[in-house]
C-alpha positions as CSV (number, residue, x, y, z in Angstrom):
1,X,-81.6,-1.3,-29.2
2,X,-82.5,1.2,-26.4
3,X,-84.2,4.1,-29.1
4,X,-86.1,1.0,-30.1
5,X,-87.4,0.1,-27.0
6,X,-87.8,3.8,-25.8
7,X,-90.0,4.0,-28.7
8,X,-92.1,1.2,-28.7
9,X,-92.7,2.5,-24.8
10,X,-93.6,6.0,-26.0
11,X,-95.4,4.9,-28.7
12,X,-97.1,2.4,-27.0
13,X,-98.3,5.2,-24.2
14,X,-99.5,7.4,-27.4
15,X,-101.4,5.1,-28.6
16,X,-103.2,3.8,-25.8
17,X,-104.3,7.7,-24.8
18,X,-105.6,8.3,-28.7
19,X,-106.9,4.9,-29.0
20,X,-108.8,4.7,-26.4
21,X,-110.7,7.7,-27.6
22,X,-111.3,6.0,-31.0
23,X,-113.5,3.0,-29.7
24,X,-113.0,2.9,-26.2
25,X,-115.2,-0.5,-26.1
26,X,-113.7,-2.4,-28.3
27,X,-110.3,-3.8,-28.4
28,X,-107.6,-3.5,-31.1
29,X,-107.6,-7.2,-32.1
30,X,-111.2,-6.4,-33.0
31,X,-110.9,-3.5,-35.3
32,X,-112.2,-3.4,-38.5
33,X,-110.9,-1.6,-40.7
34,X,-113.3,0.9,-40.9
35,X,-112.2,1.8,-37.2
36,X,-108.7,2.3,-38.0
37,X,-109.4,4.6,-40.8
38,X,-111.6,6.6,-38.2
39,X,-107.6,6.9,-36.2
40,X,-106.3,10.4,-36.9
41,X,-104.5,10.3,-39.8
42,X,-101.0,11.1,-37.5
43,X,-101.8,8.5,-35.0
44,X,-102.1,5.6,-38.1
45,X,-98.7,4.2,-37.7
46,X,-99.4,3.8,-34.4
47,X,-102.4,1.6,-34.7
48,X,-100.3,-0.4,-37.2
49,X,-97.1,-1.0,-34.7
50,X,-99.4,-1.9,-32.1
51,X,-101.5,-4.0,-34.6
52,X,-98.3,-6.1,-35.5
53,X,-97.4,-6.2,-31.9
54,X,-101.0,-7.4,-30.3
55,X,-102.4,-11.0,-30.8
56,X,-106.3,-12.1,-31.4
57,X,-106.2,-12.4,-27.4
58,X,-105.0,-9.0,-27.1
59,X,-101.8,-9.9,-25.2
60,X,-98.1,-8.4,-26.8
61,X,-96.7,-11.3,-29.4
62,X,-93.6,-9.7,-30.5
63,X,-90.9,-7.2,-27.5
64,X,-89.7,-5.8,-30.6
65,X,-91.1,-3.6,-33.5
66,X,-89.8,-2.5,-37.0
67,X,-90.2,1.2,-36.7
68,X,-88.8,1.6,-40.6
69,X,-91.2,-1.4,-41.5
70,X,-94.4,0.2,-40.1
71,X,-93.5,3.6,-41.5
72,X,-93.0,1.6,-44.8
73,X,-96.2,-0.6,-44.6
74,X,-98.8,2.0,-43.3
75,X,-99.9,3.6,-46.5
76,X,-100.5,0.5,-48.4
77,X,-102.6,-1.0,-45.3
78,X,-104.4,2.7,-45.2
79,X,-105.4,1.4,-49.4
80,X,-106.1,-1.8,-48.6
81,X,-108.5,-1.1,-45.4
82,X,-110.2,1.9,-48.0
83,X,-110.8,-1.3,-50.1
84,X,-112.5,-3.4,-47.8
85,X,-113.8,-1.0,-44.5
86,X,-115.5,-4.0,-43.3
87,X,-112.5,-6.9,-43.0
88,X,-110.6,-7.2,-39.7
89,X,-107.8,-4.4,-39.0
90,X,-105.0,-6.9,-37.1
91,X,-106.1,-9.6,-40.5
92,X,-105.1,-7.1,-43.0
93,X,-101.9,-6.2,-41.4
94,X,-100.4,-9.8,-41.2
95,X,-101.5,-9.7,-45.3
96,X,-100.2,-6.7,-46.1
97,X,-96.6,-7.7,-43.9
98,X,-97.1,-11.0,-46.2
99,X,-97.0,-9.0,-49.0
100,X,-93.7,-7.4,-48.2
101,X,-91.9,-10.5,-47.5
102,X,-92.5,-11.7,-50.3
103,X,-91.3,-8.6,-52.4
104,X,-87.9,-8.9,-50.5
């Protein structure tokens, strides 16, 4: 439980450093996908834990993250945002997560 939280902090500090530099005027509830794919290709699953994580009003939903789930879910959001650049980065991670749930 600690590693988790020690790594949604350090991830969470990553991500706001890299992010920032991405599209510093616009916040992540706003992406499209089209900005995410701009993210450095390292930096991806970071987007995509702090996507889950991050409401519309860009306030923190959930205290804790599936590290394994994002590392498992980031390629096939990476195909579906290559699909569709233009729809909404946080929408097409609660569909893709919707996806998974229902394969389990």
């Amino acid at each position: 439980m600690k590693k988790h939280i020690l790594m949604i902090g350090a991830a969470g500090l990553i991500a706001m450093s890299t992010l920032a530099q991405a599209d510093a005027k616009k916040p992540l509830a706003q992406w499209t996908c089209a900005d995410f794919l701009a993210v450095d290709e390292s930096f991806r699953p970071v987007a995509v834990g702090l996507g889950e994580a991050v409401n519309k009003s860009g306030k923190v939903e959930d205290a804790v993250l599936d590290v394994d789930g994002v590392a498992k879910i980031t390629p096939e959001i990476v195909t579906a945002c290559e699909k569709d650049k233009t729809s909404g980065f946080v929408h097409k991670i609660k569909d893709e997560w919707s996806k998974v749930k229902k394969d389990v």
